[in-house]
C-alpha positions as CSV (number, residue, x, y, z in Angstrom):
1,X,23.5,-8.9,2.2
2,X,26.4,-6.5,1.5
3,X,25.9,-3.7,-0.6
4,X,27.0,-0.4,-1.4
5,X,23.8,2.6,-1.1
6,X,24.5,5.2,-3.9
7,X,24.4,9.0,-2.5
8,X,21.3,9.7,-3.8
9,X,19.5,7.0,-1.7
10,X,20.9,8.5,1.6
11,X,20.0,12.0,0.3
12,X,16.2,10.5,-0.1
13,X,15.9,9.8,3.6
14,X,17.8,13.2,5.0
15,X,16.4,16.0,2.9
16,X,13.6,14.5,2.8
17,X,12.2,13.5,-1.1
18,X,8.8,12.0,-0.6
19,X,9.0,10.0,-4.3
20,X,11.6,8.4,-3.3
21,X,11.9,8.0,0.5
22,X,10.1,5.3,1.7
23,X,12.2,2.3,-0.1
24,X,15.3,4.7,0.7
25,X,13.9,4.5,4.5
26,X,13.4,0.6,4.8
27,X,17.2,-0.1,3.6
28,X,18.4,2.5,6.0
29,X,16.3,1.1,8.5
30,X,17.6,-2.3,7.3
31,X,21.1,-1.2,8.0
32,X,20.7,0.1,11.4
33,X,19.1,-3.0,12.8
34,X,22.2,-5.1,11.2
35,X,20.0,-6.8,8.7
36,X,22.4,-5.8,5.9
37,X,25.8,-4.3,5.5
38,X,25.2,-1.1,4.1
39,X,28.0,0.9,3.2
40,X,28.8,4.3,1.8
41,X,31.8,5.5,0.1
42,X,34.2,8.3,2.5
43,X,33.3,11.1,-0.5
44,X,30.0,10.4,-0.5
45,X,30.1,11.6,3.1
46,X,31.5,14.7,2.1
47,X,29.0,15.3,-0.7
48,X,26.2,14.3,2.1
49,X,28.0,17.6,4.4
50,X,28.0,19.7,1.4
51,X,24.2,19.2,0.2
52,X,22.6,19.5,3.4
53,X,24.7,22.5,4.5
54,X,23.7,23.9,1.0
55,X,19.8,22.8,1.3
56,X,19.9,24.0,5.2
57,X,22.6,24.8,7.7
58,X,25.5,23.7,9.3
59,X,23.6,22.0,12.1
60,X,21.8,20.1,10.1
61,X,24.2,18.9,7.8
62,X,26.9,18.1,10.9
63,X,23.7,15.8,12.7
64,X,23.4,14.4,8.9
65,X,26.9,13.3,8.6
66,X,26.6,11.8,12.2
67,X,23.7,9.7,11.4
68,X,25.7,8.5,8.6
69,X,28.6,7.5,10.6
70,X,26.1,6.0,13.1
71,X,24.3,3.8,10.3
72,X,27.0,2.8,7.6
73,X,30.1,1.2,7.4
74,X,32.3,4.0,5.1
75,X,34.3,2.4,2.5
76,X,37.7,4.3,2.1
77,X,38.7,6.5,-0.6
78,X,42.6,6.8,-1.3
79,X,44.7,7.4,-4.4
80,X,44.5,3.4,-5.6
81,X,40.5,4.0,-5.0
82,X,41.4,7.1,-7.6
83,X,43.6,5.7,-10.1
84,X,41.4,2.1,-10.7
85,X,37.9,4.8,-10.9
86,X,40.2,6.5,-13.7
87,X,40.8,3.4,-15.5
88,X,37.0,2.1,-15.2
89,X,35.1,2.7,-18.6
90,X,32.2,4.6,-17.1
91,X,31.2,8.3,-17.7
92,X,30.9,9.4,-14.2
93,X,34.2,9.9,-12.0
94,X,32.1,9.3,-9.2
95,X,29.9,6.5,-9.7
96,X,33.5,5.1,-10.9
97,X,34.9,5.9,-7.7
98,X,31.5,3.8,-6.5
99,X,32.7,0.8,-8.5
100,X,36.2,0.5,-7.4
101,X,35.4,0.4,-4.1
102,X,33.1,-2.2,-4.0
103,X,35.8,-3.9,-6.2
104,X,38.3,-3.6,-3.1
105,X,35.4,-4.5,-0.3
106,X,34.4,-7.5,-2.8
107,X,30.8,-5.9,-2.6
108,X,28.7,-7.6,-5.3
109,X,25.6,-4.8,-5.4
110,X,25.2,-0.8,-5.8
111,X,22.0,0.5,-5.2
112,X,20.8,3.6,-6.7
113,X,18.5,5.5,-8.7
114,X,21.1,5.9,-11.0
115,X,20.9,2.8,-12.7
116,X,22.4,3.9,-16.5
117,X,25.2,5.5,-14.2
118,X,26.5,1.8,-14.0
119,X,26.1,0.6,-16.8
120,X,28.2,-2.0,-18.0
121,X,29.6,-2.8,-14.3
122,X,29.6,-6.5,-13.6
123,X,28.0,-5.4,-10.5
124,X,24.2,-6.0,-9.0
125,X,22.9,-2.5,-9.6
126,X,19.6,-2.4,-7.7
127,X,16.8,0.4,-7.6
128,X,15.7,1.1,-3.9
129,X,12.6,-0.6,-5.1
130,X,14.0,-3.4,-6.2
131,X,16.3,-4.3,-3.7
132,X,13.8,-3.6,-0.6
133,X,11.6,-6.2,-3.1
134,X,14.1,-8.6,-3.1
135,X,15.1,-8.2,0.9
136,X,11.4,-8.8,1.4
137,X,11.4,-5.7,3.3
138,X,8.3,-3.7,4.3
């Protein structure tokens, strides 16, 4: 399966956020062993840097963005990424900037906790829960 992990899914396994972090766990784990193609949008990296730098220290956040790089494939952000987010009917730039990528990778599912934040995408948008469910993960 090829899918697209929301920021906030990757932030449940780094920082960590016990209500959330086991399913958050099992599709990172998921990804590392090649069981799905898990990828994360090049901004969300940046917002990954910024949080844990914020939440800790440089250190942390640096060995946060390397286990990204280690564990995801990074979908690219350029200015066609930009302008199609901009012309996407949703409320949020970024979960736009979500969409339009998966659009250009011809990913079919976005999972997140966010699940009103794609609203109206013709997208799969999957809870953690629900797509560990459906993976049969454990």
């Amino acid at each position: 399966m090829n899918l697209l992990l929301d920021t906030n899914v990757v932030l449940d396994v780094l920082l960590p956020r016990p209500k959330w972090q086991r399913p958050a766990e099992l599709l990172w784990s998921a990804a590392e062993q090649g069981d799905i193609s898990a990828y994360l949008t090049a901004n969300s990296i940046a917002d990954i840097y910024y949080l844990s730098r914020r939440l800790s220290d440089r250190t942390k956040a640096a060995v946060a963005v390397d286990l990204c790089l280690a564990t995801f494939k990074i979908a690219p952000v350029d200015r066609a990424i930009l302008e199609r987010a901009r012309q996407l009917g949703g409320v949020d730039f970024e979960d736009n900037i979500q969409l339009a990528c998966c659009e250009r990778l011809g990913l079919s599912t976005v999972v997140t906790r966010d699940i009103s934040g794609f609203s109206g995408s013709a997208l799969s948008v999957l809870s953690p829960e629900e797509c560990v469910g459906l993976l049969g993960l454990q």
